[in-house]
C-alpha positions in Angstrom: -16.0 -22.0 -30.5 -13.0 -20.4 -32.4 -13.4 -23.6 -34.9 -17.0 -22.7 -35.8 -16.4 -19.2 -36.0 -14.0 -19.7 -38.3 -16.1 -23.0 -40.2 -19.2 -20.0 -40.5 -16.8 -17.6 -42.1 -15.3 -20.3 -45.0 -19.3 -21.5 -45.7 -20.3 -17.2 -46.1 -17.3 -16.6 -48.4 -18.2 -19.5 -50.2 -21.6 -18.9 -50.3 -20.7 -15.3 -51.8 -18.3 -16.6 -54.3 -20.5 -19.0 -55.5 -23.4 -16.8 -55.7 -21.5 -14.3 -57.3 -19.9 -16.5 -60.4 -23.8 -17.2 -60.8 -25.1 -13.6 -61.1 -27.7 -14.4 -58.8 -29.1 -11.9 -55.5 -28.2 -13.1 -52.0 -30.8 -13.1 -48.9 -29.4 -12.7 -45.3 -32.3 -13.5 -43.2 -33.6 -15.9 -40.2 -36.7 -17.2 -42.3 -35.3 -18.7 -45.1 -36.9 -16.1 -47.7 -36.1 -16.2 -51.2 -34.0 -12.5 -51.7 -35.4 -9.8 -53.8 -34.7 -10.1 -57.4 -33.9 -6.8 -58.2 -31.3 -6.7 -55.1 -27.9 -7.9 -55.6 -28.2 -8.3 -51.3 -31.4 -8.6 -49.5 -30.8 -8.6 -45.8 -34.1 -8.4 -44.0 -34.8 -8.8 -39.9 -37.1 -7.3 -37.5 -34.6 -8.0 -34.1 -31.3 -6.8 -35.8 -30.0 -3.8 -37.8 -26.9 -3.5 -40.5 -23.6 -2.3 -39.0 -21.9 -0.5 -41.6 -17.7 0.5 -40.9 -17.5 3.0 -37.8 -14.2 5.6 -37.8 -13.7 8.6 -36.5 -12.9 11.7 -38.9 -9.4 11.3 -38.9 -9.6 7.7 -39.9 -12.3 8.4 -42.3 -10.2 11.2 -44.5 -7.6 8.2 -44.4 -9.3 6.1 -46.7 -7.1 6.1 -49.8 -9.4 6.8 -53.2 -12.9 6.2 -51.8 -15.6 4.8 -54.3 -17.9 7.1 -54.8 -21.1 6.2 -52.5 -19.1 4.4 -50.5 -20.3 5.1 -47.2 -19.4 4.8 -43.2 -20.3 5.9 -39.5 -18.4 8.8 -38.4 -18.3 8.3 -33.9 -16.6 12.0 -33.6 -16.8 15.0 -34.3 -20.9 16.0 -35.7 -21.2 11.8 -35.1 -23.5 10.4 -38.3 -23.7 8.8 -41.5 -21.6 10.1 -44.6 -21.3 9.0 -48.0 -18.5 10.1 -50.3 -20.1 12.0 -53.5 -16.9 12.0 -55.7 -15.6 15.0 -54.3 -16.1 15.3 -50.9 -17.8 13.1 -47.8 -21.7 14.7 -47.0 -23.5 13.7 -44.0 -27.1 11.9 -44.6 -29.9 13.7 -43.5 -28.1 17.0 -43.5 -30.0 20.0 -44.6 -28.7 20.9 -48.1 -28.7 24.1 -49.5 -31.8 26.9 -49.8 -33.5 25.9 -53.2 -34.4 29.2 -55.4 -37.3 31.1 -54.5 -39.8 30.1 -56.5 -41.9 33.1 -58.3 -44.6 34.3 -56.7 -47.8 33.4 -57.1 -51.1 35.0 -58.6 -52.3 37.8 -55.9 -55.7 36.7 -53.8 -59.0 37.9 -54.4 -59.3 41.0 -51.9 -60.7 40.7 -48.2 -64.0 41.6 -47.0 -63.8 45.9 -46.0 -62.3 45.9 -42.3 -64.3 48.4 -39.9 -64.1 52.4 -40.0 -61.5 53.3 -38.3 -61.8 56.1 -35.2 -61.9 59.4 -37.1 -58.7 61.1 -37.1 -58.3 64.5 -35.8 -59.9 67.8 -38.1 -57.3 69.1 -40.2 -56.0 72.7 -40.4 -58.5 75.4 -41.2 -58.0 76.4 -44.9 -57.2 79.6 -46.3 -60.1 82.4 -46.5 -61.2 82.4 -50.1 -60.8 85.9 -52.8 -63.8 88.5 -51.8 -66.9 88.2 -53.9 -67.2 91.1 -56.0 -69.3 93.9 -54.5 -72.8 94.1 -55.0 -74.8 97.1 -56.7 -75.4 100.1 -54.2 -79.3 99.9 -53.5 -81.1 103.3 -53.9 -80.6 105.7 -50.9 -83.5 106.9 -48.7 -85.3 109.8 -48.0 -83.1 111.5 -44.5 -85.6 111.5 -41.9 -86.2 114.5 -39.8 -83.6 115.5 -36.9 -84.6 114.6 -33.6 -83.9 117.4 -31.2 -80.8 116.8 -29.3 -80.6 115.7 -25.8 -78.8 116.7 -22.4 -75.4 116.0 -22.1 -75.0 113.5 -19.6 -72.6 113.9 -16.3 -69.5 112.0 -16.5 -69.3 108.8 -15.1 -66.1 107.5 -12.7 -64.1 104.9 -13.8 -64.1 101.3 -12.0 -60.3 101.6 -12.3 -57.5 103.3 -10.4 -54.4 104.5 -12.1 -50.8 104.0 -10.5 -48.5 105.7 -13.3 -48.8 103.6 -16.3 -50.9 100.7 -14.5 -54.6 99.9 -14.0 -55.9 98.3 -11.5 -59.4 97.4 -10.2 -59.8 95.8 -6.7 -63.8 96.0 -6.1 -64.6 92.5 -8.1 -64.2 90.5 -10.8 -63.8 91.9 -14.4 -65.2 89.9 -17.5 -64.0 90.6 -20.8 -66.5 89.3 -23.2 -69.4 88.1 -20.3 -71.6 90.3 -17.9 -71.2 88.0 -15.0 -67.7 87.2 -14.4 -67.0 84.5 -11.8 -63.3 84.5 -11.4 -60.8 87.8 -10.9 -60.7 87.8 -14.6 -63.2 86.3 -16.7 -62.6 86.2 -20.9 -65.5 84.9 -22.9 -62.8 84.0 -26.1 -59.6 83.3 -27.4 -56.3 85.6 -25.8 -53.5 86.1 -27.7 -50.6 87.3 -26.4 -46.6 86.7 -27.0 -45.9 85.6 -23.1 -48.5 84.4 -20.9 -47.9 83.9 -17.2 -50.4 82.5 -15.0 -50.0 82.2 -11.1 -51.6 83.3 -7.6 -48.2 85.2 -6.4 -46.2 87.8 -8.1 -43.0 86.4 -5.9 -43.3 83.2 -8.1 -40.0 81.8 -9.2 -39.6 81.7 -13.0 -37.2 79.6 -15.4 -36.0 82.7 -17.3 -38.1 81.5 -20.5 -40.4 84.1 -21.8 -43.4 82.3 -23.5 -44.5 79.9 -20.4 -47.5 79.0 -18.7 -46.8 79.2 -14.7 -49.0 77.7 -12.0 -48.6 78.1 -8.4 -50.1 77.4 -5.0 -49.6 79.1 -1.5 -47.9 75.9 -0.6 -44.9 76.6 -2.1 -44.7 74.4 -4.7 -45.0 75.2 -8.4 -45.4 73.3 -11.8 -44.5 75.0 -14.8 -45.3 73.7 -18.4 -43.0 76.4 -20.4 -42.7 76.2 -24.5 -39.0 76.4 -25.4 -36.8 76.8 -28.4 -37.2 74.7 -31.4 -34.4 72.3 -30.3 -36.0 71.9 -26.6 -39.4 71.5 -27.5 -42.4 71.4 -25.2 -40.9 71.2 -20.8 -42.5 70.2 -17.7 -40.6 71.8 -14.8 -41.3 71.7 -11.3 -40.1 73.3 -8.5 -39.8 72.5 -4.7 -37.3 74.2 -2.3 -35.5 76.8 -4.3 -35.0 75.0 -7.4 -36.5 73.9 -10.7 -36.1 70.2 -12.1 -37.5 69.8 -15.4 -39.2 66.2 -15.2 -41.2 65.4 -18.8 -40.2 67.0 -22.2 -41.8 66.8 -25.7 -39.1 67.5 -27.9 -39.1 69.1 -31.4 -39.0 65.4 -33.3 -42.3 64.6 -31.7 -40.4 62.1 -29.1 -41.5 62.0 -25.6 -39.1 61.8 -22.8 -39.6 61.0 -19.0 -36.6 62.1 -17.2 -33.9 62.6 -19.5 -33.8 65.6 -22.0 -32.9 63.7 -25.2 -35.5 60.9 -26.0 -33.8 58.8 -28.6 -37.3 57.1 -28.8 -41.2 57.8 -29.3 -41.3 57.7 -25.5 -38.1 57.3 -23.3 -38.5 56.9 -19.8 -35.3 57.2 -17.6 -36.5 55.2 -14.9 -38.7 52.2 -14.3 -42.4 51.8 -15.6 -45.2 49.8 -14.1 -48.6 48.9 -15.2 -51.8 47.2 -14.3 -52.0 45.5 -17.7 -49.4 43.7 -20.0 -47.9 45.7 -23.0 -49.5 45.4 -26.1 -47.3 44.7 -29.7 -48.9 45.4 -32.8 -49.0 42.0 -34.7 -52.2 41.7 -36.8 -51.6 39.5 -40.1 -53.2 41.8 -42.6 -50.3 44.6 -41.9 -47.0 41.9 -42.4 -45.5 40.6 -45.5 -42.6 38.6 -46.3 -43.5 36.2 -43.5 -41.0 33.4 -42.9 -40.4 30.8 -40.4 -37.5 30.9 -37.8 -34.5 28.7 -39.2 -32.4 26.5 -36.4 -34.1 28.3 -33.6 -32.3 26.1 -31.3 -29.1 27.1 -32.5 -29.9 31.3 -32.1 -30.9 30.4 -28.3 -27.7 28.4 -28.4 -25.6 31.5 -29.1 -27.3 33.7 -26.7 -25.4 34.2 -23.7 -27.5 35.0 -20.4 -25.6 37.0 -17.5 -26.1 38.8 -14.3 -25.2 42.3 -14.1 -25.3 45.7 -12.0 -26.0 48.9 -13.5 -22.9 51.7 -14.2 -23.6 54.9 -13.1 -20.2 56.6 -13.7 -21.5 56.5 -17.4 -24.1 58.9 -17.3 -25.1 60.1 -13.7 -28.0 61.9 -15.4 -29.5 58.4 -16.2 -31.8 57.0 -13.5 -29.7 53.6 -12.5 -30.5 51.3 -9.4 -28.5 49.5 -7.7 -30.3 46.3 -8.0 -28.5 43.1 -9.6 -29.9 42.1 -12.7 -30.4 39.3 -15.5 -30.7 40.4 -18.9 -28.4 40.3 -22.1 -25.9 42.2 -23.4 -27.5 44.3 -26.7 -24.1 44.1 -28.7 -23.7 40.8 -28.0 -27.2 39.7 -29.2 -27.3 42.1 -32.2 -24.5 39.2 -33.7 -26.9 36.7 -33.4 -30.5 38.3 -33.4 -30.2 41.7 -34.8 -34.4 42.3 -35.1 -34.3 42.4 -31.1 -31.4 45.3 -31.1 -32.4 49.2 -31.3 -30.0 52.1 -31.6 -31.1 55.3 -29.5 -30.1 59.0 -31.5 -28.5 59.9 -28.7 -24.8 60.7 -28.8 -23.8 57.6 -27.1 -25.7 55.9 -29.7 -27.0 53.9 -26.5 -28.6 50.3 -28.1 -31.6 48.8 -26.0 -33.0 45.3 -26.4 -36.5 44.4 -26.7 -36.9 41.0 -24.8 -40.0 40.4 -26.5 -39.1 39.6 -29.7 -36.9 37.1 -28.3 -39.7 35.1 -27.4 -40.5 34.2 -30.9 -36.9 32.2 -31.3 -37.3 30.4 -28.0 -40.7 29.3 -28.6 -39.1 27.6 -32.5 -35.8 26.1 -30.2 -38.5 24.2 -27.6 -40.9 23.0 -30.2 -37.4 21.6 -32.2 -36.6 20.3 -29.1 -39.5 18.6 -28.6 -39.6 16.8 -32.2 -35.8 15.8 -31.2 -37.0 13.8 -27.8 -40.3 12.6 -30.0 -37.7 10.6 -32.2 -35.3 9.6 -30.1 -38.6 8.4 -27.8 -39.8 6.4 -30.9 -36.2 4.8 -30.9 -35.9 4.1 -27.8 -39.4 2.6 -27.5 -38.6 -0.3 -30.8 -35.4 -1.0 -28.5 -37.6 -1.9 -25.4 -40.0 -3.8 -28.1 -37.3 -6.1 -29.3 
């Protein structure tokens, strides 16, 4: 065996020697086809492949001088075919570099007029306009004859008691702009006053804030909506058992917060939420630009890093924390990797929040690259059942 091995060598260098002092193109095949004129070597088969040099990295770099487009399988390492350019060994296939953007094109003819929008709310009433200049005085009458005066009448008593300063009426109700109240106080048009207070028992607690609206029961409990400085904005208190626990706030920015007192966002809620309906994001076409596609999806989700967590409420015992174990990321962690999904509350801790949504985006890209991986390697692995 080791003699025709060897017998098979001697007959291929001389085949290749005396091909080559001839200047003619050599065919490796199982058919017996002429080779390829262009093609100094024309190996063709359809149950057998080329095996090029395999090395490992190290073994590759230790190739003294290499030709360049010489060429070899690297086993280690990122495992795949490299070719040396003159200057350094590049891996086939690889993605090169990001060409230039190109310029942009010529701008689209204009869409069809979308649907009126929901009428927005009437703006401020505008400021009363100069006075008209004053007419000319008509003519004055003729005075008509005095009528001859009548009795004066006997004076009527007043529907109200005095008590010092104070008046008070208990017989009904009293309407202020109406002839048949309905209520204890009945105003037919606007009040203006700088404190109003309403409730159904003088004894009512209050919150110390002078402009506030107060409502009671007999039950005991109250609800307060009071209007505070300019820093505290709009509160919601209520009050059960002696005490007052301000529940909703809307704050001077125009944010809205649900148990806490400093919404770093349009709405904060310190607590849970539930729904009967999924969340909503805003993601119509016609209002994004600058639209790319996700590059290497697989290797974002790659350098995520899932984890299981419980919640620390020695950080801020005001927060609403529960003592349920959790799965989740951690917000600095993923603004390395996916910054878009990362927000940054105003509050003093700066707290940052993660919006799980917009991770979906990435790991939708990573499973459809996945996906055209296994296609290939199934299309590989399917020729070597064929053969």
């Amino acid at each position: 065996m080791k003699k025709l091995h060897s017998l098979g060598i001697i007959l291929l260098l001389n085949l290749l020697l005396t091909t080559g002092a001839l200047a003619q193109s050599i065919g490796v095949n199982s058919d017996g086809a002429a080779p390829d004129a262009s093609a100094m070597l024309d190996v063709s088969s359809i149950v057998k492949g080329l095996l090029i040099p395999r090395m490992t990295l190290a073994q590759r770099d230790l190739i003294t001088s290499p030709a360049t487009g010489l060429m070899v399988y690297q086993t280690d390492t990122t495992p795949g075919f490299y070719s040396y350019t003159g200057s350094a060994w590049s891996q086939l296939g690889a993605t090169g570099p990001a060409g230039a953007t190109g310029a942009t094109g010529s701008q689209g003819a204009t869409g069809a007029t979308g649907e009126q929008g929901v009428a927005g709310p009437t703006g401020t009433k505008g400021d009363t306009g100069a006075t008209g200049a004053q007419g000319v005085a008509g003519a004055t009458g003729s005075q008509g004859i005095q009528g001859v005066a009548g009795a004066t009448g006997a004076t009527g008593a007043s529907p109200f008691t005095l008590n010092g300063t104070d008046a008070y009426y208990t017989a009904g109700n009293v309407g202020i702009g109406t002839t048949a109240p309905t209520t204890a106080l009945d105003v037919n048009g606007s009040i203006t006053s700088t404190a109003v207070n309403i409730q159904r028992a003088s004894s009512a607690p209050s919150v110390g804030d002078a402009s506030c609206i107060l409502f009671s029961n007999t039950g005991g409990g109250y609800y307060d909506l009071i209007q505070g400085g300019s820093a505290a904005g709009m509160q919601f208190f209520s009050y059960v058992g002696g005490g007052w626990t301000e529940r909703m706030r809307i704050a001077s920015s125009g944010n809205v917060g649900i148990g806490t007192t400093t919404p770093g966002y349009t709405l904060h809620v310190n607590g849970s939420v539930a729904g009967t309906s999924a969340y909503n994001n805003l993601s119509d076409a016609r209002l994004k630009k600058d639209v790319q596609p996700i590059g290497d999806a697989l290797a974002i989700v790659g350098a995520l890093r899932g984890v299981t967590f419980n919640w620390d409420k020695t950080v801020d015992p005001s927060m609403k924390l529960d003592d349920r174990n959790h799965v989740g990321f951690i917000a600095q962690e993923v603004e390395t990797v996916l910054p878009q999904a990362v927000s940054t509350a105003t509050d003093a801790r700066q707290t940052k929040s993660v919006a799980y949504s917009e991770v979906i985006p990435v790991l939708t890209e990573a499973i459809k690259q996945l996906k055209a991986e296994n296609n290939a390697l199934k299309v590989r692995l399917d020729a070597l059942e064929a053969r």
